[in-house]
Backbone and ligand atoms as CSV (ligand in chain L), in Angstrom:
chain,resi,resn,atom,element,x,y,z
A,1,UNK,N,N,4.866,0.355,-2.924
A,1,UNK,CA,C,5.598,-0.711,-2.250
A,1,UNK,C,C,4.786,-1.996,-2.266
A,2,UNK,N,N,3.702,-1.653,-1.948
A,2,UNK,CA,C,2.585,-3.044,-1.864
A,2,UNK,C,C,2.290,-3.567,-3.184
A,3,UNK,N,N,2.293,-2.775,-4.105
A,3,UNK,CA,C,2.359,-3.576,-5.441
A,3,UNK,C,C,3.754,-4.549,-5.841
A,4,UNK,N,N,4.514,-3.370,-5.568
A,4,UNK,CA,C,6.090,-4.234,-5.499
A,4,UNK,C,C,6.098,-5.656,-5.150
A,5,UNK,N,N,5.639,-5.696,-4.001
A,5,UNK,CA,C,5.201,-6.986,-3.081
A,5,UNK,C,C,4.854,-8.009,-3.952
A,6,UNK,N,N,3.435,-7.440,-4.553
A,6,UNK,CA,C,2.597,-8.216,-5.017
A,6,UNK,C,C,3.243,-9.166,-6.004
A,7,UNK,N,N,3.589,-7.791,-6.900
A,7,UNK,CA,C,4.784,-8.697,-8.055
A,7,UNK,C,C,5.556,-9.351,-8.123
A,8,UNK,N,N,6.696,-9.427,-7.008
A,8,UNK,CA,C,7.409,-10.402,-6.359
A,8,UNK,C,C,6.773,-11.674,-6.232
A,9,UNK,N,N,5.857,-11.854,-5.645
A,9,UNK,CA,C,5.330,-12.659,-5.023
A,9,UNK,C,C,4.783,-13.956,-5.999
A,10,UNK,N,N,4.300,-12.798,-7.211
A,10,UNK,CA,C,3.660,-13.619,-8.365
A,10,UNK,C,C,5.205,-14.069,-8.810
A,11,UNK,N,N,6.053,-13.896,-8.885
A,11,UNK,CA,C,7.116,-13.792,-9.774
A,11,UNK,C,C,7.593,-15.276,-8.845
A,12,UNK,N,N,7.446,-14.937,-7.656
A,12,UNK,CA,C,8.105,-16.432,-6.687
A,12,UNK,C,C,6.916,-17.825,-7.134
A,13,UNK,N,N,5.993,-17.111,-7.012
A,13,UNK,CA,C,5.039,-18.278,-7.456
A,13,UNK,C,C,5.033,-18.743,-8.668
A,14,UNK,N,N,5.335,-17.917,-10.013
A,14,UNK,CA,C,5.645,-18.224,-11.134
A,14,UNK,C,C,6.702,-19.413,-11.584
A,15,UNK,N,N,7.848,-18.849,-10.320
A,15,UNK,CA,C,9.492,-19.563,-10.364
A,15,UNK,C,C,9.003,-20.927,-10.093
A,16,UNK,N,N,8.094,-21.091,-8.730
A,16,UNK,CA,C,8.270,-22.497,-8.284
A,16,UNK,C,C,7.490,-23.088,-8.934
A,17,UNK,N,N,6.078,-22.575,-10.216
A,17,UNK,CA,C,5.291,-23.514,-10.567
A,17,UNK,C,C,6.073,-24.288,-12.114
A,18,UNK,N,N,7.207,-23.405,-12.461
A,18,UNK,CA,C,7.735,-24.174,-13.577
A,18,UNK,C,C,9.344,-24.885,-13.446
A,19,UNK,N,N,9.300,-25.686,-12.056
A,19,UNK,CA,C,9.613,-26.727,-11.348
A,19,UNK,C,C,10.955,-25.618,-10.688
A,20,UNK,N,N,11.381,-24.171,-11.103
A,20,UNK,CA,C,12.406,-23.573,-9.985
A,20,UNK,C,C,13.863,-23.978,-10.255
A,21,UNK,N,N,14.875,-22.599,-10.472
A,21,UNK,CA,C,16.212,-23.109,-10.620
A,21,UNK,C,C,16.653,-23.201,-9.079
A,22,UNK,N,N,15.901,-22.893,-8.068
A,22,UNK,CA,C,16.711,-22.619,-7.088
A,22,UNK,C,C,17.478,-21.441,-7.182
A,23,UNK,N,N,17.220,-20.381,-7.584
A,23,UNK,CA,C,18.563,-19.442,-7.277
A,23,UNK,C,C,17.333,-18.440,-7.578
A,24,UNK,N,N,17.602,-17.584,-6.091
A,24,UNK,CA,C,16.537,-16.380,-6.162
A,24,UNK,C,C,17.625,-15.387,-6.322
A,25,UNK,N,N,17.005,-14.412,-6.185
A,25,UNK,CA,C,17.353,-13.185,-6.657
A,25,UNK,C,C,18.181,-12.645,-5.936
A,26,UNK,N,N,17.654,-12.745,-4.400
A,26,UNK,CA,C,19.163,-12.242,-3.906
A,26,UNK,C,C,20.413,-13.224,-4.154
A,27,UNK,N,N,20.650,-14.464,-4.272
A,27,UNK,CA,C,21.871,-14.941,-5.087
A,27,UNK,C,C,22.211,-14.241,-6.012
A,28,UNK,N,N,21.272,-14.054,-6.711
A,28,UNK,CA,C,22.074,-13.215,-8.030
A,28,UNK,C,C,22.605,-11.834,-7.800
A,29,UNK,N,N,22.186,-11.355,-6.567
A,29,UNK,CA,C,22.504,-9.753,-6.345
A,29,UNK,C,C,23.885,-10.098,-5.936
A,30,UNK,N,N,23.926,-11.197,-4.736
A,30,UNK,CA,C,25.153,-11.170,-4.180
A,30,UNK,C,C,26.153,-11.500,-5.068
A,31,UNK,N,N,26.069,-12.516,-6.728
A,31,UNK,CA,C,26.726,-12.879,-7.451
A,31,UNK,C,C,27.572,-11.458,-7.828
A,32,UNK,N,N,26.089,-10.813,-8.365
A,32,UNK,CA,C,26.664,-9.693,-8.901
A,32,UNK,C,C,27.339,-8.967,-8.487
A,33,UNK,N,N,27.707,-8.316,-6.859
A,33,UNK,CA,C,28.213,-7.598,-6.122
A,33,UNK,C,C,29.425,-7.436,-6.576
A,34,UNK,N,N,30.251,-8.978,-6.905
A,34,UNK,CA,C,31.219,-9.463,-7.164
A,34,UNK,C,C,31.652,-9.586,-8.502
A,35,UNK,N,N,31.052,-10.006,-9.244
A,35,UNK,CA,C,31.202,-9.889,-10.988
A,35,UNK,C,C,29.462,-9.523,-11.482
A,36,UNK,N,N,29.839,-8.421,-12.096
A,36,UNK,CA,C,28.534,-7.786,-13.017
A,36,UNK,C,C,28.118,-8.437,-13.640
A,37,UNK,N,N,28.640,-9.842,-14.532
A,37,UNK,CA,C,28.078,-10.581,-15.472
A,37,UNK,C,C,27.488,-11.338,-14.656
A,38,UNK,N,N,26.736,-11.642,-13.102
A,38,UNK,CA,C,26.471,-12.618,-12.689
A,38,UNK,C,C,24.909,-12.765,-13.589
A,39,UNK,N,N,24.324,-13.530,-13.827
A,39,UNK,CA,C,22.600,-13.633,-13.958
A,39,UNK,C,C,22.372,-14.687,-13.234
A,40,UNK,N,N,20.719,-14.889,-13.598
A,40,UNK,CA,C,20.073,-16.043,-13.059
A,40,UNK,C,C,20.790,-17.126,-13.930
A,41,UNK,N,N,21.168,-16.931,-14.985
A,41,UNK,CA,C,21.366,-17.826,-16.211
A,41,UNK,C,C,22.627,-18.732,-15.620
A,42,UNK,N,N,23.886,-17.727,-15.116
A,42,UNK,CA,C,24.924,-18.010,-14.685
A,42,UNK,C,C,24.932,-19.023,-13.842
A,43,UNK,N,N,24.083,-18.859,-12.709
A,43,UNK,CA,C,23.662,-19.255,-11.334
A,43,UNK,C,C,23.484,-20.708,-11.538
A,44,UNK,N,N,22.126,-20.846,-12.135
A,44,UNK,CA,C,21.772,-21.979,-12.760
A,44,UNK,C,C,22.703,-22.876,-13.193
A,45,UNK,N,N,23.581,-22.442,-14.059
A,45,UNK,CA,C,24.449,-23.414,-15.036
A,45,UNK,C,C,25.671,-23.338,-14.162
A,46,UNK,N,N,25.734,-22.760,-13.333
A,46,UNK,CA,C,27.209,-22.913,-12.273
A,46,UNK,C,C,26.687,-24.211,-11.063
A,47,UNK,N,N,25.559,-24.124,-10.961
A,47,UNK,CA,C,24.767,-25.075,-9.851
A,47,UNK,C,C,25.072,-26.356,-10.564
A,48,UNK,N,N,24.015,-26.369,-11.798
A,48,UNK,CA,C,24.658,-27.335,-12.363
A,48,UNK,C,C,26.373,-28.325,-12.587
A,49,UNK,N,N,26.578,-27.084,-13.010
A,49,UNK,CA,C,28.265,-27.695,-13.552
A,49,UNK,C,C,28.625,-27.985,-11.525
A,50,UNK,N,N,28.876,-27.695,-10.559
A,50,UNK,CA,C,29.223,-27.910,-9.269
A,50,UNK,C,C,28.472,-28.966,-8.868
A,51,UNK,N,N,27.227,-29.119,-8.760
A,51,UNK,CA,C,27.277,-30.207,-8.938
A,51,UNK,C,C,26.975,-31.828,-9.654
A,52,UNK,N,N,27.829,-31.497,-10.675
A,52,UNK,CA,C,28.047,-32.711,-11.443
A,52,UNK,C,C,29.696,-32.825,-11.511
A,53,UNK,N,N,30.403,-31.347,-11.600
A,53,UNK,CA,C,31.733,-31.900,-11.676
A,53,UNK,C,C,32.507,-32.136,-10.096
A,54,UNK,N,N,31.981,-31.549,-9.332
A,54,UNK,CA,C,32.999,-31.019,-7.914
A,54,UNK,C,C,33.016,-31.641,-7.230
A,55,UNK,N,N,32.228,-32.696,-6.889
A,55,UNK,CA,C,31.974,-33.824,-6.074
A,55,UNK,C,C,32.449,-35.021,-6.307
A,56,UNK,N,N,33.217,-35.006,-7.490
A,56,UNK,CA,C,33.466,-36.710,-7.497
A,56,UNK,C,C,35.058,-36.528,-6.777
A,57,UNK,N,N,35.934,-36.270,-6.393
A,57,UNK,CA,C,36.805,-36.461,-5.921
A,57,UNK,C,C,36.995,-36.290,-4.350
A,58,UNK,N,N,35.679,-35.500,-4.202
A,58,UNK,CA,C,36.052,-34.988,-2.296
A,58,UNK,C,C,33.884,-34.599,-2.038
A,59,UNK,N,N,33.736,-34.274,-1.169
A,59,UNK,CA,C,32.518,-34.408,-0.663
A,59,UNK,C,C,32.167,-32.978,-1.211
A,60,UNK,N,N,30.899,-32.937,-1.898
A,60,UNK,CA,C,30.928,-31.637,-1.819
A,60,UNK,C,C,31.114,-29.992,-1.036
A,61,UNK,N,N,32.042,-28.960,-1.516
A,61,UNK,CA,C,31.888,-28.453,-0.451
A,61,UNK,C,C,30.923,-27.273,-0.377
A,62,UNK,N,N,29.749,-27.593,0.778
A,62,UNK,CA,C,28.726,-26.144,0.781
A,62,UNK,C,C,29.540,-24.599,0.295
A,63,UNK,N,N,28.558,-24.365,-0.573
A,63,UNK,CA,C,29.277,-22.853,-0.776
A,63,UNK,C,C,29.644,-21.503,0.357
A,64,UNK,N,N,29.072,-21.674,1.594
A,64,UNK,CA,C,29.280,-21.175,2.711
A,64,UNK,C,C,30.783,-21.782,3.490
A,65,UNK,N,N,31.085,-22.363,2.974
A,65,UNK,CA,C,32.529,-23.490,3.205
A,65,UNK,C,C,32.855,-22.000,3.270
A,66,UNK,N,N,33.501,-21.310,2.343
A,66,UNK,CA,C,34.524,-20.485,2.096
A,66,UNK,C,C,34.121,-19.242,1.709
A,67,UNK,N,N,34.774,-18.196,2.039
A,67,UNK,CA,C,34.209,-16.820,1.840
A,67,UNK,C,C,34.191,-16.525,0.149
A,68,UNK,N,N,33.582,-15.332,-0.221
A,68,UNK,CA,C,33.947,-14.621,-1.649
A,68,UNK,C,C,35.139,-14.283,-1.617
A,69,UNK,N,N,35.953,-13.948,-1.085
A,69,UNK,CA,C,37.269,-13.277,-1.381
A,69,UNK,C,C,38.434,-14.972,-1.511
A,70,UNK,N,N,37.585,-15.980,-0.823
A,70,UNK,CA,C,38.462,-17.087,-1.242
A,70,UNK,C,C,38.093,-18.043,-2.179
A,71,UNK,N,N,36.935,-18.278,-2.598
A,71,UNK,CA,C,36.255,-19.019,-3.415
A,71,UNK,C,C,37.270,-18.822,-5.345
A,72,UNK,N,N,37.318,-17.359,-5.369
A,72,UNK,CA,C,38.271,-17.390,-6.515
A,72,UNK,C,C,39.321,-17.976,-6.969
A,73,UNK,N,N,40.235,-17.998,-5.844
A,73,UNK,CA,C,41.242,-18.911,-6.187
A,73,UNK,C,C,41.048,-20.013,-6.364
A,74,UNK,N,N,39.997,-20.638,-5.199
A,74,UNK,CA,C,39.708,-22.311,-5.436
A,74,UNK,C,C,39.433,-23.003,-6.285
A,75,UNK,N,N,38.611,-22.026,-7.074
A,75,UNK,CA,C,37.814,-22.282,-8.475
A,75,UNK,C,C,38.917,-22.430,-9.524
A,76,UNK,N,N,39.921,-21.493,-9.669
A,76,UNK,CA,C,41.100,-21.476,-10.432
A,76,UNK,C,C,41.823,-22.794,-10.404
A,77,UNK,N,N,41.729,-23.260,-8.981
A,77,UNK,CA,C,42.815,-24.573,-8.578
A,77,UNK,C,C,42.178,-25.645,-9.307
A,78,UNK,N,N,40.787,-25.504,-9.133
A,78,UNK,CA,C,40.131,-27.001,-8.747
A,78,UNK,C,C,39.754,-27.150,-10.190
A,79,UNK,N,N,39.410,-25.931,-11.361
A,79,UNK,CA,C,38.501,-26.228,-12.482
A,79,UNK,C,C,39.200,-26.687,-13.488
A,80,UNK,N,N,40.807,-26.959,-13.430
A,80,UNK,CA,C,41.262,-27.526,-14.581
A,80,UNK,C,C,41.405,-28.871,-13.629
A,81,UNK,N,N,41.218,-29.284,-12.520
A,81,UNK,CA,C,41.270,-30.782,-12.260
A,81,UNK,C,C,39.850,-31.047,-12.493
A,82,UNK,N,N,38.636,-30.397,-12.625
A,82,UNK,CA,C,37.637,-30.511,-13.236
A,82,UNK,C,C,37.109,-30.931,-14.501
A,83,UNK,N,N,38.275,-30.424,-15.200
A,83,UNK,CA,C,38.324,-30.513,-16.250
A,83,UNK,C,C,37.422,-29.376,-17.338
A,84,UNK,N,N,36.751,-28.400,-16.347
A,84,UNK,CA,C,36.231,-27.380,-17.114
A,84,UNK,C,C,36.507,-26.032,-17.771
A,85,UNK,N,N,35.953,-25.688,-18.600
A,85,UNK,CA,C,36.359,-24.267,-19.261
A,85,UNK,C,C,36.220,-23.551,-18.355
A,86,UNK,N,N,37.334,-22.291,-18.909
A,86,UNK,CA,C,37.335,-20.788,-18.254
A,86,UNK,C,C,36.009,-20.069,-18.170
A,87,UNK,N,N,34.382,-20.229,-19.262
A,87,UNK,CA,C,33.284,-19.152,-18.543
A,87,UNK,C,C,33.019,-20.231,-17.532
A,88,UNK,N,N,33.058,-21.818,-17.829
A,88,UNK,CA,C,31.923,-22.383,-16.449
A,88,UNK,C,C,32.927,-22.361,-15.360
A,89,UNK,N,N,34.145,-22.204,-15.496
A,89,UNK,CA,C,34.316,-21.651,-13.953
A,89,UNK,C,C,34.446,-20.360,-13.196
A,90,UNK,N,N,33.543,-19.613,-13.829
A,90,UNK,CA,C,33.183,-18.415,-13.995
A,90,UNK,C,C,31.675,-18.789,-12.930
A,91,UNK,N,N,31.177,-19.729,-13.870
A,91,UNK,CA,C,29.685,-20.180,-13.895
A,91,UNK,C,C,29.761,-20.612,-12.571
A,92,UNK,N,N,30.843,-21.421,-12.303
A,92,UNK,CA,C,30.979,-22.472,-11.002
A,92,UNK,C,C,30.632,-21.133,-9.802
A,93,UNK,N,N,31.798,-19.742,-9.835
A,93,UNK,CA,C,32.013,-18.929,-9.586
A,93,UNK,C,C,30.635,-18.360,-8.655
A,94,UNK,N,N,29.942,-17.752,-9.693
A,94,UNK,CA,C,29.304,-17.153,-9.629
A,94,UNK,C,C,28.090,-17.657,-8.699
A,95,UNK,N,N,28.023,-19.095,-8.319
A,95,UNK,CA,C,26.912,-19.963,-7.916
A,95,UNK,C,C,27.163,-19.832,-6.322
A,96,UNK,N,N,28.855,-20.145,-6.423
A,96,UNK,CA,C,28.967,-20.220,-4.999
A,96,UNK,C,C,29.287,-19.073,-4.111
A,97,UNK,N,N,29.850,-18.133,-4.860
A,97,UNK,CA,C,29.162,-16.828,-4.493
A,97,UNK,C,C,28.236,-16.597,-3.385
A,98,UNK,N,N,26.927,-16.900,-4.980
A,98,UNK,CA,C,25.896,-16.151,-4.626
A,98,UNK,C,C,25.295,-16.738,-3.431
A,99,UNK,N,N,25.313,-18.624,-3.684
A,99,UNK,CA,C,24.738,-19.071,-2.614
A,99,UNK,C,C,25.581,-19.159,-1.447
A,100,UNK,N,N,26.562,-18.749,-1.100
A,100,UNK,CA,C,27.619,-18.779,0.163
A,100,UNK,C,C,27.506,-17.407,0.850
A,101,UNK,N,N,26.043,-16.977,0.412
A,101,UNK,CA,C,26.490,-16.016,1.695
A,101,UNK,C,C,28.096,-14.677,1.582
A,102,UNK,N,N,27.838,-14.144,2.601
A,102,UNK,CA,C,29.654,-12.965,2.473
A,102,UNK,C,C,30.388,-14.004,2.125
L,1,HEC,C1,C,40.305,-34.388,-9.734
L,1,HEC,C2,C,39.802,-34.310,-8.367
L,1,HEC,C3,C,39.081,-33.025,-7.947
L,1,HEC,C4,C,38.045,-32.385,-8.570
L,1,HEC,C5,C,37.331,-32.785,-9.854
L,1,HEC,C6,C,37.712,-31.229,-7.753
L,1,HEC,N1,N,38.518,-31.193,-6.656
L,1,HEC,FE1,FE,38.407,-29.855,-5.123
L,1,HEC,N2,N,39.988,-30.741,-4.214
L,1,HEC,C7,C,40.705,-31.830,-4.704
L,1,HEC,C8,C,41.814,-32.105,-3.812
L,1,HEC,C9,C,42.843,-33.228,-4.016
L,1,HEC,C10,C,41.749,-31.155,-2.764
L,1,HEC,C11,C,42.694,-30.995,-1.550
L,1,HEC,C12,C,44.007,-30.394,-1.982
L,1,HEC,C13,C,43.885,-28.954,-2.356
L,1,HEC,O1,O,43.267,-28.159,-1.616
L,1,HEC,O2,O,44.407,-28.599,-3.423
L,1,HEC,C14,C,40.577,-30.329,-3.041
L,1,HEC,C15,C,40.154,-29.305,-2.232
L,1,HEC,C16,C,39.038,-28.509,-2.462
L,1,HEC,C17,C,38.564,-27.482,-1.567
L,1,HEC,C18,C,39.169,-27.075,-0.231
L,1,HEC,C19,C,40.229,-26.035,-0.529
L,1,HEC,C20,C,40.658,-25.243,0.669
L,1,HEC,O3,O,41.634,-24.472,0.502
L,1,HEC,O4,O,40.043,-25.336,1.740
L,1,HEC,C21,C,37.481,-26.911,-2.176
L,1,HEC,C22,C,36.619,-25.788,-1.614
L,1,HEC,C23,C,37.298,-27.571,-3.445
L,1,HEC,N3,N,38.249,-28.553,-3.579
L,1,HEC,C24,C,36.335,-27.218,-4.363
L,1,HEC,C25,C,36.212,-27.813,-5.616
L,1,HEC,C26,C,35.364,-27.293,-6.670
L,1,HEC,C27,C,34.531,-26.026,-6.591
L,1,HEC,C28,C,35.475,-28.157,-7.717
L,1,HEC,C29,C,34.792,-28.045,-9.082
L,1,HEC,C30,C,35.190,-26.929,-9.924
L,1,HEC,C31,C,36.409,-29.224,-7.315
L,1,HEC,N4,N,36.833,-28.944,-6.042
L,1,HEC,C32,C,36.740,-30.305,-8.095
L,1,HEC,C33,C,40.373,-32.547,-5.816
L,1,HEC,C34,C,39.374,-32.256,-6.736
């Protein structure tokens, strides 16, 4: 267990010394809970795409705004006024998910 630790630890210190996507691991667990394809990769590029596309029409909304079981549809509504493809709103998906908490 204490090695476990250890490794983690290096692994957090690793994340933040090559400037950090922001999206730890439990985001990605919780992504995944929900869709298996979630990764770190996803996370990242859903953070991204949210915020650069989601905000210009209304304030952004924290991903804790809205549960997982409602976030799907929203994403559906909002990503062709986005103007984005079907994986990045996948991508979008998967971000707010992970970072929103249940
Ligand atoms: C072209 C303008 C526009 C863009 C871009 C946009 N939205 Fe919206 N959004 C709206 C409008 C208008 C509403 C209020 C009407 C509605 O809910 O359909 C809204 C409402 C919302 C709500 C509240 C919905 C609810 O039921 O409480 C959320 C959450 C949201 N948007 C998320 C997003 C996300 C995520 C993106 C990026 C994929 C996005 N929006 C991009 C215009 C936009």
């Amino acid at each position: 267990m204490r090695q476990v630790h250890i490794a983690l630890g290096a692994l957090a210190l690793l994340a933040s010394a090559c400037g950090g996507s922001a999206i730890s691991p439990q985001m990605v667990q919780r992504a995944q809970a929900h869709d298996s394809s979630a990764s770190e990769a996803t996370l990242t590029q859903g953070k991204a795409l949210y915020e650069q596309k989601c905000g210009t029409c209304h304030e952004l909304y924290p991903p804790s705004s809205h549960s997982a079981e409602k976030w799907p549809g929203i994403v559906e509504r909002m990503g062709p006024m986005a103007k984005i493809s079907k994986d990045e709103e996948r991508a979008v998906l998967h971000y707010v998910i992970g970072a929103g908490g249940e």
